[in-house]
Structures are given as structure tokens and as C-alpha cells.
C-alpha positions in Angstrom: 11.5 -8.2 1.2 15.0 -6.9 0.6 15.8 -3.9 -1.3 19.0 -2.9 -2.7 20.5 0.4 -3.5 22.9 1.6 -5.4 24.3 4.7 -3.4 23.8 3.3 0.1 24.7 7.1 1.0 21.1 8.1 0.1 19.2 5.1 -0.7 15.9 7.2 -1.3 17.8 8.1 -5.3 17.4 4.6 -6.5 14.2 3.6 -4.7 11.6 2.8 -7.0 8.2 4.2 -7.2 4.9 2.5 -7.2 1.5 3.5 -7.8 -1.7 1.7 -6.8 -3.7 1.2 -9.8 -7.3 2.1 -7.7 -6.0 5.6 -8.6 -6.4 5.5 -12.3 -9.4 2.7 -12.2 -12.0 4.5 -14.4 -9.1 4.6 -17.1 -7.8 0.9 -16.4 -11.4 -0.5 -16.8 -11.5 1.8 -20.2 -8.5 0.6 -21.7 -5.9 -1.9 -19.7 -2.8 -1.6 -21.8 -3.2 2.2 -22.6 -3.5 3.0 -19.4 -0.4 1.1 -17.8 2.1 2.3 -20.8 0.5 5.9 -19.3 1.7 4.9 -16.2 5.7 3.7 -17.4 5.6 6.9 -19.3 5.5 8.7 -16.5 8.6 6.8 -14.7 7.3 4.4 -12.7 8.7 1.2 -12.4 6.5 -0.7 -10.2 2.2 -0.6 -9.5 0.4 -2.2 -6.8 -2.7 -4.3 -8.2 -6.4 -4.6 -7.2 -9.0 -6.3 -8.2 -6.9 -8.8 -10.1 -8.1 -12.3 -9.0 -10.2 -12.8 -12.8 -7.9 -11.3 -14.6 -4.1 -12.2 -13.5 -3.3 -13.7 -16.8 -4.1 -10.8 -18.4 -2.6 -8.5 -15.8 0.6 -10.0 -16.0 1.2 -9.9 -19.8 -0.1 -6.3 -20.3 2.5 -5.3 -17.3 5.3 -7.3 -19.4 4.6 -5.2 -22.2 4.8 -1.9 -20.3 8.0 -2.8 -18.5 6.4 -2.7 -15.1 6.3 -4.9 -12.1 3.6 -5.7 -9.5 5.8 -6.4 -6.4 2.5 -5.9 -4.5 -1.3 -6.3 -4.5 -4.1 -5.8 -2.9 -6.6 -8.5 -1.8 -9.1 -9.3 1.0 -8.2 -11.9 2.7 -9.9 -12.5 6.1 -13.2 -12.3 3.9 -12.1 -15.4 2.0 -13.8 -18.8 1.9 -11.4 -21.7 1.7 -11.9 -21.6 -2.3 -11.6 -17.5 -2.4 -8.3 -17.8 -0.5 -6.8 -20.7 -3.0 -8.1 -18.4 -6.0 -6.5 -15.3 -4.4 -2.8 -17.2 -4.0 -2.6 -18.5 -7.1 -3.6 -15.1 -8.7 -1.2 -13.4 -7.2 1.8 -15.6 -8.0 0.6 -15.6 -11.8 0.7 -11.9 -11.2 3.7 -11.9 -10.3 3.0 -10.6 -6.8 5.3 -11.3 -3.8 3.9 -9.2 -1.4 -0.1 -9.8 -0.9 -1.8 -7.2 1.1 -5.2 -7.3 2.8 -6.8 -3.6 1.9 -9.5 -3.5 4.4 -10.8 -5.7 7.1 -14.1 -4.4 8.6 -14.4 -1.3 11.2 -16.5 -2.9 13.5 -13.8 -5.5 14.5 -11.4 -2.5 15.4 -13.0 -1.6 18.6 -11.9 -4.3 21.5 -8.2 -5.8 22.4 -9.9 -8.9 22.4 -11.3 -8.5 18.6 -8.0 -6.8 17.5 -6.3 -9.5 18.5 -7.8 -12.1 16.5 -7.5 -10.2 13.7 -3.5 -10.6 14.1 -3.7 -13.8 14.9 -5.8 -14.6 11.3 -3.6 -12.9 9.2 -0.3 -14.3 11.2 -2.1 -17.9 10.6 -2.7 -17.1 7.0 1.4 -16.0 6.5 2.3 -19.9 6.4 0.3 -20.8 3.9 1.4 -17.6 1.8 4.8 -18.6 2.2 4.1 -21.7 0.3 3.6 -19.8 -2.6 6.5 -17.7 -2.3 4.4 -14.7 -0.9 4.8 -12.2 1.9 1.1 -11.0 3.7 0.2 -7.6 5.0 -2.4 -4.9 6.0 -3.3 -1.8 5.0 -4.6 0.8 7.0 -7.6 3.3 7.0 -8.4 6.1 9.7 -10.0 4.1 11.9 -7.2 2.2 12.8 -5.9 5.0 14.3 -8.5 6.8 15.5 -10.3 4.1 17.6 -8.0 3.9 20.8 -7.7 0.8 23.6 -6.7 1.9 26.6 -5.5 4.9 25.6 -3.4 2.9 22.4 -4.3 3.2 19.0 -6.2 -0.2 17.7 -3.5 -0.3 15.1 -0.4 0.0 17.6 -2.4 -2.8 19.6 -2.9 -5.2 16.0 0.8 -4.5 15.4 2.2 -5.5 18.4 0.1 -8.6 18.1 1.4 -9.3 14.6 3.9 -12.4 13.8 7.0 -11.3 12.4 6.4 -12.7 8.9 3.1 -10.7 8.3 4.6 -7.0 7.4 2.8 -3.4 7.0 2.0 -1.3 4.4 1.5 2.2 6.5 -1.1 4.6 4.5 0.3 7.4 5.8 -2.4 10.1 4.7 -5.3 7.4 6.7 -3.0 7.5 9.6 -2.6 11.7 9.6 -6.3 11.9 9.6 -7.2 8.8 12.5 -5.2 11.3 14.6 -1.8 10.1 14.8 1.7 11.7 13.6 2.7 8.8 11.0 6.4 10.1 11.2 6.3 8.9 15.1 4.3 5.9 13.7 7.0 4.9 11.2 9.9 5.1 14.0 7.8 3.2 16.7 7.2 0.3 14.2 10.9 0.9 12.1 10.9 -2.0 9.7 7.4 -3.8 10.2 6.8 -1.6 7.9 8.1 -2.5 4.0 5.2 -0.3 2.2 4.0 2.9 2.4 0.9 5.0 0.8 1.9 8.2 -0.1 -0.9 10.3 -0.8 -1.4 13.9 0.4 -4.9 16.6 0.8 -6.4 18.4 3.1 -6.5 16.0 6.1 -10.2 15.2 5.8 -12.0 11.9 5.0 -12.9 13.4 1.9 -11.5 11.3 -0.9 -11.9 14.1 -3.2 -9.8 16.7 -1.4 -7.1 14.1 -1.9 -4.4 16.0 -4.6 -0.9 15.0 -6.0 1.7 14.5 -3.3 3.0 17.8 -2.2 0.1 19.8 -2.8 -1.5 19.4 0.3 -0.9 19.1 4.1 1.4 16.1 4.9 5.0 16.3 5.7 6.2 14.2 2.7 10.1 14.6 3.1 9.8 13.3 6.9 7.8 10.6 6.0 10.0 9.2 3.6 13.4 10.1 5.1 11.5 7.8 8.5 11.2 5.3 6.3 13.7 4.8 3.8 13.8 1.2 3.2 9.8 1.2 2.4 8.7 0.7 -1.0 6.5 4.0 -1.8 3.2 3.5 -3.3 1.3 6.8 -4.4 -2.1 6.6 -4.3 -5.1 9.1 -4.6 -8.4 7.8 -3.7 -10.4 10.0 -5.2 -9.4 14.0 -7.1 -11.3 16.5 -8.4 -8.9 17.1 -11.2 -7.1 15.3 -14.3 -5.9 12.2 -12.0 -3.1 11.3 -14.6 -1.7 14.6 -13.9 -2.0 14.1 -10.0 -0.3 11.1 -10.7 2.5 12.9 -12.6 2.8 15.3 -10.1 3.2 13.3 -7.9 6.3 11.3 -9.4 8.1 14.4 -10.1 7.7 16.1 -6.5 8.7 12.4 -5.5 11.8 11.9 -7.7 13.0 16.1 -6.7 12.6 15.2 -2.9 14.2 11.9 -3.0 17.3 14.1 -4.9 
């Protein structure tokens, strides 16, 4: 994924902002159209889908009408049966996906080089068959990535390392604070393996709830993105204990000031 900018001085002015559309589910699931011209009001250009496998037709014409584009979705793929897998590449293309990330592969695979590895080597197998449909793979992360260690690396440094060059990363950087590890450091080991990031911000727990709009909380926002300037930035809350349109708002503005 290229992206161009129009003052290559600061190229964080003109980078778009996404939002993953988990964070406003309750609403989406309510009312699909009302809920993505909610989002465009705000400013963003871009979401990042979920959940859209039955419903990409759909998807894609309420996104026309909002004046928004999915450059990336979510989708799991190493849980995929031959059929799941053809449904989940053809969803994404009518989607109008280009980047199809897998969200979550299970924690209990995380724990051995020998287990990490495979993992790697699945998605890497998969990126051919992507490619066929004009589509670029990935992974996102959680804590655990991070915070289970193989002599004395992180799981996720080990699965990166292992990684073909065609499969990319989208780097939650809030997940990656609380496994333990510094994602500014993170971001300039792996430079530009990594195309995505989650921006989300709270209080450094692994509760979802404490999660709040970016720049209320504890991470280091501006270093993040100034280590990663070429990354598309997704803002996502998993959870909030408040008005989550207004985290989501919030968010955009703090965004758009620090990007300034």
C-alpha cells in the first residue's frame, strides 16, 4: 500500500483518518446508514470493517453514500474452512477492501517458537492467494502478543520476523503498551512492516471500558504517530463508559490538532 501526500514536509496534515467500526457496533447494528453518515460528519474519510462477510453488498453501497472508504477490514482467517476463506475474499473485494486483516488468532498458539512460527508461515501461505484478488493480508495484535516472551523475545517480534514480506502489520498500539512493550521502540524496530496502526488510548489496563478518546489517557500519541508516519491510523475504542460518538469525535479532533 502506497500513500501519497501532499506536503511531503509533514505528511502526517494530509493523512487520512480511519476508524474501526467495532467501536460504534451497538449503533451500526441499530441503524447502518445513520450511523456511517455520523461517522463522515465527524471528518473521517476512511473505516475499517468487521463482521462484513453477509453483508458486503450492503456495506459497500451505504459507504458510497456516506463518502467513505474501507481501505481495510477485519476478518479471521486462519479459522477459515476452504469455503469460509473463498466467502471471506470475495467479501472483501465487493467491499471494496484492499487490505484484509486477521483480528485475532487464538492465545494459546502464542506460547512456543515452534507454534509462532507456523502461524507466520499460514498467513504468508495465505498472501498468494489474496493477491489474486487484488488484496494485501495482515494481523492484528492483542496484549498477549507482547506479553508472552520466547527466549527472552516478545512472541510478536518472533511471528514478525517470521513473516513474508507480502503479509503486512496493523500495530494496536494501546494492546502492545499493556503486553509490556514500548510501541514507539516497536514501530522503529519493525519501520514499514507496519502500514496500519490502532490508535486507541486509557488507562493501560485490559479493561476495555477504561479505554477513552485518544488523548485522554496514558499513551504517548504524538510519538506514536510521528514513528510511524506512513501508517494509516485507525482509532478504535473497544469498549467506554461514556457517549462513544463523542470519544470518537474526540478523538478526530485531538488527531487532526496533533497531526497540525
Amino acid at each position: 500500500m502506497t500513500i501519497r501526500y501532499l506536503d511531503e514536509e509533514n505528511p502526517l496534515v494530509t493523512q487520512p483518518l480511519s476508524v474501526q467500526l467495532y467501536t460504534v457496533r451497538d449503533a451500526l447494528s441499530a441503524d447502518l446508514p445513520g450511523t456511517l453518515r455520523r461517522i463522515a460528519d465527524i471528518g473521517y474519510t476512511n473505516v475499517e470493517l468487521f463482521g462484513y462477510v453477509d453483508r458486503a453488498g450492503e456495506l459497500r453501497d451505504a459507504l458510497d453514500a456516506a463518502g467513505l472508504a474501507a481501505p481495510s477490514g477485519h476478518a479471521r482467517l486462519l479459522d477459515a474452512d476452504e469455503q469460509g476463506l473463498d466467502a471471506i475474499l470475495r467479501a472483501s473485494v465487493t467491499a471494496g477492501i484492499t487490505t484484509l486483516i486477521d483480528p485475532h488468532i487464538d492465545e494459546a498458539r502464542w506460547t512456543s517458537r515452534e507454534d509462532v512460527e507456523a502461524i507466520a508461515r499460514e498467513l504468508s501461505a495465505l498472501a498468494p492467494r489474496a493477491a489474486e484478488h487484488g488484496l494485501t493480508l495482515g494481523y492484528h495484535n492483542h496484549a498477549f502478543e507482547f506479553s508472552n516472551h520466547i527466549d527472552g523475545t516478545s512472541a510478536y517480534q518472533v511471528f514478525a520476523d517470521a513473516l513474508s514480506d507480502d503479509v503486512v502489520l496493523e500495530l494496536d498500539t494501546y494492546w502492545a503498551k499493556v503486553g509490556g512493550d514500548d510501541p514507539v521502540a516497536v514501530l522503529e524496530r519493525l519501520g514499514d512492516k507496519v502500514r496500519f496502526l490502532h490508535v486507541k488510548d486509557g488507562d493501560g489496563s485490559h479493561d476495555d471500558k477504561k479505554q477513552v478518546a485518544v488523548g485522554d489517557g496514558i499513551m504517548p500519541v504524538r510519538e506514536i504517530l510521528a514513528a510511524a508516519p506512513d501508517a494509516l491510523h485507525v482509532v478504535e475504542l473497544d469498549d467506554h463508559e461514556g457517549d462513544v460518538f463523542q470519544a470518537v469525535a474526540d478523538s478526530y479532533t485531538f488527531l487532526e490538532g496533533a497531526r497540525a
